[in-house]
C-alpha positions as CSV (number, residue, x, y, z in Angstrom):
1,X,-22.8,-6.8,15.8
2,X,-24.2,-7.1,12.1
3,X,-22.0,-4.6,9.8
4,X,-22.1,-4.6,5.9
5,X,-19.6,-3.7,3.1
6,X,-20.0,-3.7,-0.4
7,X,-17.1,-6.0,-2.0
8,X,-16.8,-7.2,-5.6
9,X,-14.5,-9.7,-5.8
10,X,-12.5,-11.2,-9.1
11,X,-15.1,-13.9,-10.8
12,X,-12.7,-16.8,-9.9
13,X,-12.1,-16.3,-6.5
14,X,-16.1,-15.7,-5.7
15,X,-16.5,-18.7,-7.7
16,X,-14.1,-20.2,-5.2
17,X,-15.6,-19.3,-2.1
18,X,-19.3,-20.3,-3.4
19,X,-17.8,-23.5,-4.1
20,X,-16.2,-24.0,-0.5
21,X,-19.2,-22.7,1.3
22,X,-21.6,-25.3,-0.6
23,X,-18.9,-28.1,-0.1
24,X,-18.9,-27.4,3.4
25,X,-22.5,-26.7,3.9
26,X,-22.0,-23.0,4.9
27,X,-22.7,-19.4,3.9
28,X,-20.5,-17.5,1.4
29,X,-20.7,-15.1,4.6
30,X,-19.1,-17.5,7.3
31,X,-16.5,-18.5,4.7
32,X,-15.8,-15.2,4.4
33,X,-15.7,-14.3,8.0
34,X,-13.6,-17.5,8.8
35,X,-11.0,-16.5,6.0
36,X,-10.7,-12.8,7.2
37,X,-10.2,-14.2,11.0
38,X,-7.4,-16.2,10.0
39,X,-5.7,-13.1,8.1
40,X,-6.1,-11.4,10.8
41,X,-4.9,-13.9,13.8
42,X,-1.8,-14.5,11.7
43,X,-1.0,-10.6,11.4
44,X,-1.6,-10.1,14.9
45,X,1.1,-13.1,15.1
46,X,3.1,-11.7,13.0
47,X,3.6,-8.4,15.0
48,X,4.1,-9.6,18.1
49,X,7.3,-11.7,16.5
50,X,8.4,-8.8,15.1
51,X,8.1,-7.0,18.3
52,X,9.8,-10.0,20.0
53,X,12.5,-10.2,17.8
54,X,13.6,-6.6,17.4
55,X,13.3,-5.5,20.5
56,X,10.9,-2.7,19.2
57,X,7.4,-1.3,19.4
58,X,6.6,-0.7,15.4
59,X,4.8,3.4,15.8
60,X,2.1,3.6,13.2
């Protein structure tokens, strides 16, 4: 599934992720991708601990 956004990041931290990606041989995109993946694994984490731990089901 291909999907697009439009983002305009802070100067530095594009300057970052350019940096990275050509260190490590990759696209800006799958540096990107690999970042968000890893936010998003670690909230998922996060919320089943909380879960755990209180005993609750957070309602959204």
């Amino acid at each position: 599934m291909n999907s697009t956004f439009n983002w305009n990041p802070e100067k530095t931290l594009w300057k970052k992720v350019i940096h990275l990606a050509s260190e490590r041989g990759q696209s800006p995109e799958s540096i990107i991708s690999e970042a968000v993946k890893l936010y998003v694994d670690t909230q998922l984490v996060e919320t089943v601990n909380n879960v755990v731990s209180n005993g609750s089901i957070p309602l959204f």
